[in-house]
C-alpha positions, 0 to 999 in steps of 0.5 A, spaced: 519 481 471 522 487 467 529 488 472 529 496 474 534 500 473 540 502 478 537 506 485 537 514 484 535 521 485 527 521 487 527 526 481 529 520 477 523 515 480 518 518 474 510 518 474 506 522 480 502 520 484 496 523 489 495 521 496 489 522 499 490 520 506 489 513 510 492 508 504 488 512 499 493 513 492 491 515 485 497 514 480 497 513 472 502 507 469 503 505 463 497 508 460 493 504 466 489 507 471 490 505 478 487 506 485 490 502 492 486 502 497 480 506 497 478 509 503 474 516 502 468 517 507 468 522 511 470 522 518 468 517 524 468 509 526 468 504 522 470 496 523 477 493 524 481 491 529 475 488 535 474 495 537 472 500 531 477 504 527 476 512 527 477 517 522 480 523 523 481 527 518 476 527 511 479 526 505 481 531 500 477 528 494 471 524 493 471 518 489 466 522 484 473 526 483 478 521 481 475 519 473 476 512 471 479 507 475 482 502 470 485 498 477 484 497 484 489 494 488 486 493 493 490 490 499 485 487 504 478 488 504 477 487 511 479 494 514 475 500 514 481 504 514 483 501 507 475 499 504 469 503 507 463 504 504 464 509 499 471 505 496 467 499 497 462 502 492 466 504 488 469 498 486 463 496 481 465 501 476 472 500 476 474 495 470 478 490 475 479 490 482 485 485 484 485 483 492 488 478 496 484 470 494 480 470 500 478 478 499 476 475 491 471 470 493 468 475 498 468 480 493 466 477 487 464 481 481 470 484 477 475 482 484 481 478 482 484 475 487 492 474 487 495 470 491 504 470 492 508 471 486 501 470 482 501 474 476 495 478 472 498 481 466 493 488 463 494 491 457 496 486 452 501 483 457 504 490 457 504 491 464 504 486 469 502 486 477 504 481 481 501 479 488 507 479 494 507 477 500 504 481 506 503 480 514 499 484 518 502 485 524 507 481 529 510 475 527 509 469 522 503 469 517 501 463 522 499 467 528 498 473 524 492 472 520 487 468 523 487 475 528 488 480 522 486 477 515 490 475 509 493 481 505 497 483 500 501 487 497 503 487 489 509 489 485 508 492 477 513 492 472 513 492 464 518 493 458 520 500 459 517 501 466 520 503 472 518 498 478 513 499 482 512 496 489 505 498 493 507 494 500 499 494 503 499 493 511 504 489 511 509 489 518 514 483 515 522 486 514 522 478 512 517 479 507 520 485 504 527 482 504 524 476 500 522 481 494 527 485 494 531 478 493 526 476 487 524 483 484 531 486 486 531 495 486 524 498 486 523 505 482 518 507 487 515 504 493 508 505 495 510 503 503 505 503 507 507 505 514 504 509 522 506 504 526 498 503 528 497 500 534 490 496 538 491 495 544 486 488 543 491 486 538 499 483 539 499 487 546 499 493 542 505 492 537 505 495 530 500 492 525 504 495 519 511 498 519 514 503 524 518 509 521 525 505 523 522 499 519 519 503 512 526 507 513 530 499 513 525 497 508 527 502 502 534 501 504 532 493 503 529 495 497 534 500 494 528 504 493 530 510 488 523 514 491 519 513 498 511 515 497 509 513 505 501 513 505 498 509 511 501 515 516 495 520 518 488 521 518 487 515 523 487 515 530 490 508 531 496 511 526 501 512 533 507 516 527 506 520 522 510 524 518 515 528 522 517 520 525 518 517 518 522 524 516 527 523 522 527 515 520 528 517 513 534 522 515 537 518 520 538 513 515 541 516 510 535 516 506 531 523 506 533 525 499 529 518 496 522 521 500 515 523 496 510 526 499 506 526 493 500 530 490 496 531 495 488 530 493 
């Protein structure tokens, strides 16, 4: 993988990207087009942790909106707060999806499953997204997923391109320490976070990381800019914005948060 360059300023991190709500972000990356986690239904129930999952709040656009989507980085497919049924339709039209193995193999098509550390190069190997671990939810991969599901997260690199982390719905400070370790400083972080919570699961312990947590993974990381996604628009969300912010400034870390373009 192409090293990143020293932590900095947001200001330094480079490209923008467009956060819809939910996990939902639209970001261009050398040349390539990519979507994470496309959720863009309007507001109600849907499937996900044994109770159904609800919607608050609608997104700001509708797929129809985006143009060409070259890449979904999809992190689980399981979730209607990260696939519902118009990310799922979607999904056809872009020109590759790439998932966790098991999500593949569920999917078919153009879906592409990355297990940990796999890589998938684009562009005539300019660029290259690397599949990173991700737990969802309290504890070891061994009691997590049979009750939650395989996820992933993905790591982007290229000669010449910032380090792009887009951690998924992943819970582990151990799994981002591991890559932190094997990737070293990331540019950007796309950190996953709300602290989101079913009763019916773990005795109510958060299935992704807490504010504190996504504050300790960008200083893990050296992070130079924090997009945080996956904060708001659910009711299953128990921390959004105003908790990542003191999070983020009582860790010494406000100047490395980006709220992105919204919509």
């Amino acid at each position: 993988m192409t090293a990143s360059t020293s932590a900095g300023p947001v200001a330094e991190a480079g490209f923008p990207v467009r956060v819809f709500g939910g996990p939902t972000a639209f970001f261009t990356y050398g040349g390539i087009r990519f979507l994470v986690d496309p959720a863009f239904d309007e507001p109600g129930d849907f499937p996900g942790e044994g109770p159904l999952l609800t919607k608050t709040a609608p997104s700001p656009t509708a797929p129809g909106d985006l143009g060409p989507v070259d890449v979904v980085l999809l992190s689980h497919d399981e979730h209607g707060d990260n696939l519902d049924v118009s990310g799922r339709a979607l999904l056809p039209s872009a020109g590759l999806v790439l998932t966790t193995p098991s999500g593949a193999g569920r999917l078919g098509g153009n879906a592409r499953g990355l297990a940990d550390w796999d890589s998938y190069d684009l562009a005539e190997g300019r660029v290259r997204v690397t599949g990173v671990p991700a737990v969802h939810g309290p504890g070891s991969r061994e009691e997590v997923e049979p009750l939650t599901g395989q996820v992933v997260g993905f790591v982007l690199t290229g000669e010449g391109l910032p380090t792009v982390y887009a951690s998924g719905d992943n819970a582990s400070l151990d799994a981002v320490a591991e890559i932190a370790e094997r990737v070293g400083p990331v540019d950007t972080a796309l950190l996953f976070a709300g602290a989101p919570s079913i009763p019916a699961r773990f005795d109510g312990a958060p299935l992704v990381l807490d504010s504190a947590g996504a504050a300790e993974a960008a200083r893990l990381l050296d992070a130079r800019r924090v997009v945080p996604v996956h904060y708001e628009g659910w009711s299953h969300f128990t921390e959004g914005r105003p908790h990542l912010e003191a999070a983020f400034t009582k860790a010494g870390l406000a100047d490395r948060l980006d709220w992105g373009v919204r919509g």
